[in-house]
Structure formats: C-alpha cells, structure tokens
C-alpha positions as CSV (number, residue, x, y, z in Angstrom):
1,X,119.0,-127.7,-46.0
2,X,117.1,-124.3,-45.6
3,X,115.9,-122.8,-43.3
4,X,113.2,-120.5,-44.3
5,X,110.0,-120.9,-42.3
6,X,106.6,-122.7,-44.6
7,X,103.5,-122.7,-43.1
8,X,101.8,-125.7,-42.2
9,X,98.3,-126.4,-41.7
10,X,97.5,-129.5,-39.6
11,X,95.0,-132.1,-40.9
12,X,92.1,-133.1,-38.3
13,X,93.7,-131.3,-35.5
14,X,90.8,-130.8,-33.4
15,X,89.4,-134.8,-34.5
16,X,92.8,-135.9,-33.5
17,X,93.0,-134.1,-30.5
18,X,89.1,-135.2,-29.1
19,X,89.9,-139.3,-29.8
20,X,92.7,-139.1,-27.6
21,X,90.5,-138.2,-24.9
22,X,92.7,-136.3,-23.0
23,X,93.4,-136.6,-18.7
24,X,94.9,-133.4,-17.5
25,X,97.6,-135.9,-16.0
26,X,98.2,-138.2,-18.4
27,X,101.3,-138.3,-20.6
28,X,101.1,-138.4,-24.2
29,X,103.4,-139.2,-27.3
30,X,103.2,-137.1,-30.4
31,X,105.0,-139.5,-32.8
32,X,104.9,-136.8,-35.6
33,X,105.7,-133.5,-34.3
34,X,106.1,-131.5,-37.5
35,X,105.7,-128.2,-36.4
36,X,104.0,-128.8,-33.1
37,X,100.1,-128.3,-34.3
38,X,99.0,-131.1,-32.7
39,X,101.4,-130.6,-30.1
40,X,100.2,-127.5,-29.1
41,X,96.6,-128.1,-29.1
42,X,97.4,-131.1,-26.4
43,X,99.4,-129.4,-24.1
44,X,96.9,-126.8,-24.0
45,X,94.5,-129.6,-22.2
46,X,97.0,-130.6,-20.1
47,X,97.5,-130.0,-16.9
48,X,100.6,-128.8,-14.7
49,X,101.2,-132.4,-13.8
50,X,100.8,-133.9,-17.5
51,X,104.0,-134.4,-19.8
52,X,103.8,-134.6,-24.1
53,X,106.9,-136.4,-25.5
54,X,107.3,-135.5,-29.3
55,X,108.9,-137.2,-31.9
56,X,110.8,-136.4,-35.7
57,X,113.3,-137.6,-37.6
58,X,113.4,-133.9,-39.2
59,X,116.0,-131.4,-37.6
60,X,114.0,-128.3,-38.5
61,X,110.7,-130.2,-37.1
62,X,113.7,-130.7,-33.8
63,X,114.6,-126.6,-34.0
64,X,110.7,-126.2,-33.7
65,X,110.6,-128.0,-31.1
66,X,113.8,-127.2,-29.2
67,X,112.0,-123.4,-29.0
68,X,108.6,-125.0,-27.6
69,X,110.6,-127.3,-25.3
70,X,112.5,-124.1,-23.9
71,X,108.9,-122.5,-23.0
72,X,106.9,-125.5,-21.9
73,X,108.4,-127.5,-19.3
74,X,105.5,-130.6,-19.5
75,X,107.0,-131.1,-23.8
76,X,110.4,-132.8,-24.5
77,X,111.5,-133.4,-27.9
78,X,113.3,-136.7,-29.5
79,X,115.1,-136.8,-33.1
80,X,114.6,-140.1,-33.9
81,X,111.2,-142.2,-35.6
82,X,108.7,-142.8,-33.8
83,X,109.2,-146.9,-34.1
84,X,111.5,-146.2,-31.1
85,X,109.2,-145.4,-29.2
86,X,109.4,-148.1,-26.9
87,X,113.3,-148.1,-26.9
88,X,112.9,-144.1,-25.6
89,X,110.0,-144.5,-23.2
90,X,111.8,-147.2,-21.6
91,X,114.8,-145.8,-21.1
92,X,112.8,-142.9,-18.8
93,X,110.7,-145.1,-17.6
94,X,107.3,-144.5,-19.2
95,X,107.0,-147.6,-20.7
96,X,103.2,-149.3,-20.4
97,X,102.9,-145.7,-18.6
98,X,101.3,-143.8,-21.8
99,X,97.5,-142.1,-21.9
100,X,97.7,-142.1,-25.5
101,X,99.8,-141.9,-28.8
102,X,99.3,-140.1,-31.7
103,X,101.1,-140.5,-35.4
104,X,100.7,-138.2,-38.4
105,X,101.6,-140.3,-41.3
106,X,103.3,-139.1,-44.4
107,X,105.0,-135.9,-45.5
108,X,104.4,-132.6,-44.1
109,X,103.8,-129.1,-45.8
110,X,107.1,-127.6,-44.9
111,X,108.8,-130.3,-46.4
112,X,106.5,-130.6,-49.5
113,X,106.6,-126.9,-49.8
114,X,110.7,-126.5,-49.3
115,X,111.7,-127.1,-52.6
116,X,115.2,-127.6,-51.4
117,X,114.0,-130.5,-49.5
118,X,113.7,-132.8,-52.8
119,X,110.0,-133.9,-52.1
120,X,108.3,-132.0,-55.1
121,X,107.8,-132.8,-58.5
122,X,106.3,-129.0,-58.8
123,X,109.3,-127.1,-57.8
124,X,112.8,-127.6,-58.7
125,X,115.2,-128.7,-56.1
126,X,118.1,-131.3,-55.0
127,X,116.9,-134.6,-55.3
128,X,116.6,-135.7,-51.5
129,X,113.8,-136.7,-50.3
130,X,114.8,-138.1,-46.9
131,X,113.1,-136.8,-44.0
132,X,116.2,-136.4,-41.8
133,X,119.1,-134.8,-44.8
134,X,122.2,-135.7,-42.4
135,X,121.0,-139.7,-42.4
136,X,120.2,-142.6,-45.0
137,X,120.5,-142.8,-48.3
138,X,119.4,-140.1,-50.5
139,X,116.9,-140.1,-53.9
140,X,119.6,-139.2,-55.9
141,X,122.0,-142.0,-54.9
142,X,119.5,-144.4,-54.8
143,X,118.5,-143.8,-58.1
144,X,121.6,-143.5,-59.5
145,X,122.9,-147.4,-58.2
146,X,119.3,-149.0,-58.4
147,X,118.5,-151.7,-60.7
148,X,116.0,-151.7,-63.3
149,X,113.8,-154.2,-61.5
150,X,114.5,-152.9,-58.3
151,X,113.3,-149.1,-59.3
152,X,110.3,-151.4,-60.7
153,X,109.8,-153.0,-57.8
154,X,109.5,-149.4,-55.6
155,X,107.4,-147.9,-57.5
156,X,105.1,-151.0,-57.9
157,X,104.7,-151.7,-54.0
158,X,104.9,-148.3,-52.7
159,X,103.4,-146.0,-55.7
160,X,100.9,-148.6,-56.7
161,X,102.2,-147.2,-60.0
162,X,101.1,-149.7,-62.9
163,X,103.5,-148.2,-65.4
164,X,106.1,-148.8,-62.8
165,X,108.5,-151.2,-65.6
166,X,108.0,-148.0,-68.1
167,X,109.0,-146.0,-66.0
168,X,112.0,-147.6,-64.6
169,X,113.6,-148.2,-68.0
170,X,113.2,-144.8,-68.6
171,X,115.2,-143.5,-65.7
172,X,117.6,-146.2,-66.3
173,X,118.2,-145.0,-69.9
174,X,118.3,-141.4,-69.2
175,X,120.9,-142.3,-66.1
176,X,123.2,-143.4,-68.6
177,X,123.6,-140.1,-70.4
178,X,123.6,-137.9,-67.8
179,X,122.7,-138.8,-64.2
180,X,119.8,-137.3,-62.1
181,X,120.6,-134.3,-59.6
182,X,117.3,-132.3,-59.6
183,X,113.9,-133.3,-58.7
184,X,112.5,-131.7,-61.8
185,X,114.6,-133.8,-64.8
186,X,113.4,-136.6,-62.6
187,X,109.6,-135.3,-62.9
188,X,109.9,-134.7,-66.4
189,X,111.2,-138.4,-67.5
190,X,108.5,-140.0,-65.3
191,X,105.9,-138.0,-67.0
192,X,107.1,-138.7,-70.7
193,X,107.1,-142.6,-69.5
194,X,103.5,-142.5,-68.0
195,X,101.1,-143.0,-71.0
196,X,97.6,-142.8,-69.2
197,X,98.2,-139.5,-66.8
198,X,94.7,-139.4,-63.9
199,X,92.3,-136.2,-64.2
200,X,93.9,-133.8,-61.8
201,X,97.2,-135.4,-60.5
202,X,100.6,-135.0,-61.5
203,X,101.5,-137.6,-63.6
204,X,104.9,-138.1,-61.0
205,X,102.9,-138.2,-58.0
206,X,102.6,-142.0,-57.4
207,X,106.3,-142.0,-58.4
208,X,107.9,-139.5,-56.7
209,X,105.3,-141.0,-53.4
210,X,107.3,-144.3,-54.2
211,X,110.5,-143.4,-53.8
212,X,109.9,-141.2,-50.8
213,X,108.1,-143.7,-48.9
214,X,111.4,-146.4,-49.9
215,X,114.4,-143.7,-48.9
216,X,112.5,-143.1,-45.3
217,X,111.7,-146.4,-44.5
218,X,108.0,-145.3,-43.7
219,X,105.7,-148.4,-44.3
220,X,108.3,-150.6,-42.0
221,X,108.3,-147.9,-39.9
222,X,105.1,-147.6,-39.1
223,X,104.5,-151.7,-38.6
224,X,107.4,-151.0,-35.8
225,X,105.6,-147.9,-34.5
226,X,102.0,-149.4,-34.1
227,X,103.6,-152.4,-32.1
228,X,105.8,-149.9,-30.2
229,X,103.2,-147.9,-29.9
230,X,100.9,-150.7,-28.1
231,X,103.5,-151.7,-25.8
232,X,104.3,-148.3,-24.3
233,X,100.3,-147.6,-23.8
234,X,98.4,-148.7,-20.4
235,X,95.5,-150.2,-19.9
236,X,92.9,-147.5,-21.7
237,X,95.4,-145.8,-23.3
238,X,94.3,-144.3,-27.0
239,X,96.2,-145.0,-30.1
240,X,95.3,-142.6,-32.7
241,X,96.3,-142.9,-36.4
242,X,96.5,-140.3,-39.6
243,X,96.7,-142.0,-42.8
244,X,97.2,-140.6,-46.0
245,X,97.3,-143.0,-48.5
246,X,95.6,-146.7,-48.9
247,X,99.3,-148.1,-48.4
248,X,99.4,-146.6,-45.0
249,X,96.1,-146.8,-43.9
250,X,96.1,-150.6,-44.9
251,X,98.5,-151.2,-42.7
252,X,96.8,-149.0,-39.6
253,X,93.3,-150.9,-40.1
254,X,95.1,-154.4,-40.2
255,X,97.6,-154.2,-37.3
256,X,93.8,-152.6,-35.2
257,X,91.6,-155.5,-36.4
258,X,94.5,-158.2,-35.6
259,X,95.2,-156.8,-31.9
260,X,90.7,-156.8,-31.9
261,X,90.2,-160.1,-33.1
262,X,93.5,-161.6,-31.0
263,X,96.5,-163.7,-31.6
264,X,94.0,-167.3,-31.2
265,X,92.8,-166.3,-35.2
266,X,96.8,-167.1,-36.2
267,X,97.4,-170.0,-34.8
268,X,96.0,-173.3,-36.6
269,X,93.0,-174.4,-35.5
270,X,93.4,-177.8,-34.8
271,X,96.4,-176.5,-32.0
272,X,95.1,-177.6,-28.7
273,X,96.0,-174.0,-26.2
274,X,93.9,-172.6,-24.3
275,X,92.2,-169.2,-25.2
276,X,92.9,-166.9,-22.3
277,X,96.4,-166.1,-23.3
278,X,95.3,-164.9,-26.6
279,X,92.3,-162.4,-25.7
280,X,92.0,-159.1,-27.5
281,X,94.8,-156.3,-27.0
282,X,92.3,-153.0,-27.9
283,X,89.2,-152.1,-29.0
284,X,88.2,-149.6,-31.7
285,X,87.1,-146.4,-30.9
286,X,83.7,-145.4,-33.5
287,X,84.4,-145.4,-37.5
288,X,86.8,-143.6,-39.3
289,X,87.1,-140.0,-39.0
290,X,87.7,-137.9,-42.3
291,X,88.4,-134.5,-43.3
292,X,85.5,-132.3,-43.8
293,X,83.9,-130.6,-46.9
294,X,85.1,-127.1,-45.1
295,X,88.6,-128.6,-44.7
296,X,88.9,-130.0,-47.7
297,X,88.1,-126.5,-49.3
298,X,90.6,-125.0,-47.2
299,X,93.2,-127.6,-47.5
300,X,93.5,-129.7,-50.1
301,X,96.0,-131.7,-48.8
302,X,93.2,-132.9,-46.4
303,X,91.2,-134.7,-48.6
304,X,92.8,-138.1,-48.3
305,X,93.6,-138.0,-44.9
306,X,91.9,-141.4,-42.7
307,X,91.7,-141.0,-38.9
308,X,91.2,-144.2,-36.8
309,X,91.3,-144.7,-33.1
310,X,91.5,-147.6,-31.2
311,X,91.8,-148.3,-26.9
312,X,94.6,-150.8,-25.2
313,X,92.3,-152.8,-23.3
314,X,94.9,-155.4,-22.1
C-alpha cells in the first residue's frame, strides 16, 4: 500500500453541505470521509458545541483523518463502513441523537488514481481493489477461485455488463495458463472479450466496476447504511445521499420512497391492522441535485454523480 499523497476533488461539496442544513450544535456523521472535503466544509459551520463523526474503511482515508482529529477536537474518526453506524453511535450514546448523515458512494480519486491500489484499468498495478488492503478478499484471489458462472453472475448484477458470459470465459481460460496478478493483463482480456466497446469509455469499466463493487461489499452495504443511517437520526434529522451509478442510486431512491410511502404499502391489503403504526418515517427534501455544467468541465468524475436528500420525520 503507498503512501504518496493524490489529490482529490470532492463532488457537490457545497450541494452536499447546504441539504444537510446545518445547526451550529448539532452532531453530524460523515459516512465517507475520504480525505475530509466534506468533512471540512462541515466543521467549518459548526459551532464549539457541535461534534462530526467520520467514517472509512480506508487506512490512508484513517491517517487523514487521524491528523484532522489531532487539530479539531469537535471530529473523531472510525475505520470501519458506515453500515455500523448504528452499532458505533450506540456504543457512545448518539444513537437517535444525529442532526444529519452524509454518504459519498463509490470510489474515491486517491484510490482510482493510486495505481498500486488495484482500482484502474488505466494504470498498471496489483490487482486489489478492496477498499481497506489489510481486510477481505482480494481481486486477485477472487478471481483466481471464482467460477465461470459466478464471475458471470458479478459482472451481470453489478457491471450491468451484457457481455458478462464472454467475458467470464475469457478470464477463466486465460487463468489456466497463467493466473492474473496485475490489473492491466486483467484489462486487456476484458477488452479483447467485449465486442461492442461504448463511445468514450473503457471497454473494462463496467467490469472492473463489477468486481470492485463485489470484493467491498458496497451495494449490501449501503442497504445496511441507509437503515442504520435512519435509526441513528432524530426527529428532523437530514439524510443526504451521493450516488454514482444507477446500481447505487436505485437503491438510495427506493429505500427514500419506501420509508415516504410507509411500511402499510407491504403488508397485504386485505390484513386488518390499523394504520398508525405504519405512518411515514421521512420526507424528501426538493428533487435531485446534480453536478453542474462548470463541474463537470472541471471534474469529470462529476458527471454521474446523483444527490438526494430526504428528513426523518418520525
């Protein structure tokens, strides 16, 4: 793992920032610290009685923010994902106690730029690809005990790759000579496999997305995180949401219309219970926030990026 510092520009920091409405008391959950962009900005609003409780499975995201814990005494810092939220809170006693939570889905720039992270199919490096190197199963091992279907499978539901079986018989065949090590060879036998390439993107993105998403666990995460995330909020509390891709972004706008619309519209509806219990658990804040033209132009990585806010009203 290296340590070399990559810049990192945040997506919608200011957007992000404004929806969570901040009280100069209140105390706040950054579910995705990164590199502390969003961090920052917050505790900047804050007042001397607020507190900002930061979250990352990364350790360099954790070094980061070690160093800003050290100067600010309102931040603390937490290696672990953000879907344990509630587990953390509870144990200090914050639980139903939060003015708002924020999560910044996906990948960051550090770890997309890092090539000896594993993440890119640009630059050669180890292939990694976890989010925290010291835990889980990495790309490489994974790909090199996988099944056919099951690499399939992976890049199916999580790349919405439709060359998904091409490209998994590929890898399997090429495992058999020699096994994968580097992100590149990966990139390369993906790309041979994928007949139709799209105008302007790597022809191993959707892959390479597929695989990271499965070695971090991030779409079950972040089913645990938005519950986690509604049971540590009080009553007004903001949850605020940046997705980056439709698989993500699916899941933010279903779990907010669910808790909106209430438990009473699963139930059957011949099942004679009383409505009450059932009422709506938060209300959306305004339509969808997305990056602007400006933005866009000045980071690319910007341009898929969905914010959406919602309030705890119960």
């Amino acid at each position: 793992m290296t340590t070399q510092n990559f810049t990192h520009t945040t997506v919608l920091l200011n957007e992000a920032v404004e929806q969570l409405a901040i009280m100069a008391d209140g105390c706040y959950v950054d579910g995705t610290f990164g590199r502390g962009g969003h961090s920052r900005l917050i505790l900047s609003r804050l007042g001397k009685q607020g507190q900002l409780i930061g979250f990352d499975k990364d350790p360099l995201a954790i070094n980061t923010g070690n160093l800003l814990m050290a100067e600010e005494k309102r931040f603390s810092i937490i290696q672990n994902s953000f879907a344990a939220m509630k587990e953390e809170l509870e144990k200090r006693g914050l639980a139903g106690k939060v003015s708002g939570v924020l999560l910044d889905l996906g990948v960051s720039s550090p770890q997309l730029d890092d090539a000896g992270r594993g993440f890119s199919f640009n630059q050669d490096g180890p292939l990694d690809m976890r989010m925290n190197p010291l835990s889980g199963v990495s790309a490489k091992d994974w790909i090199a005990s996988a099944s056919e279907d099951e690499i399939s499978r992976v890049l199916k539901e999580y790349g919405e790759e439709r060359f998904a079986k091409r490209m998994a018989r590929a890898v399997v065949q090429r495992r058999e000579v020699k096994p994968f090590e580097r992100t590149l060879d990966l990139a390369e036998v993906i790309t041979v496999a994928n007949p139709a390439w799209e105008k302007g993107k790597h022809p191993a993105t959707r892959a390479f997305q597929a695989i990271r998403i499965f070695v971090n666990n991030e779409l079950s995460d972040l089913e645990h995180g938005l519950q986690a995330a509604l049971d540590v909020l009080a009553v007004g509390g903001r949850l605020v949401v940046i997705s980056f891709h439709s698989l993500e972004d699916r899941i933010v706008k279903q779990f907010m219309r669910k808790q909106v619309k209430g438990e009473k519209d699963q139930l059957p509806r011949d099942l004679p219970i009383q409505v009450e219990p059932f009422e709506a658990k938060l209300h959306i804040i305004g339509k969808p926030i997305y990056a602007s033209e400006q933005e866009v132009k000045n980071n690319p990585r910007s341009r898929s990026a969905v914010l959406r806010t919602a309030e705890k009203l119960r």
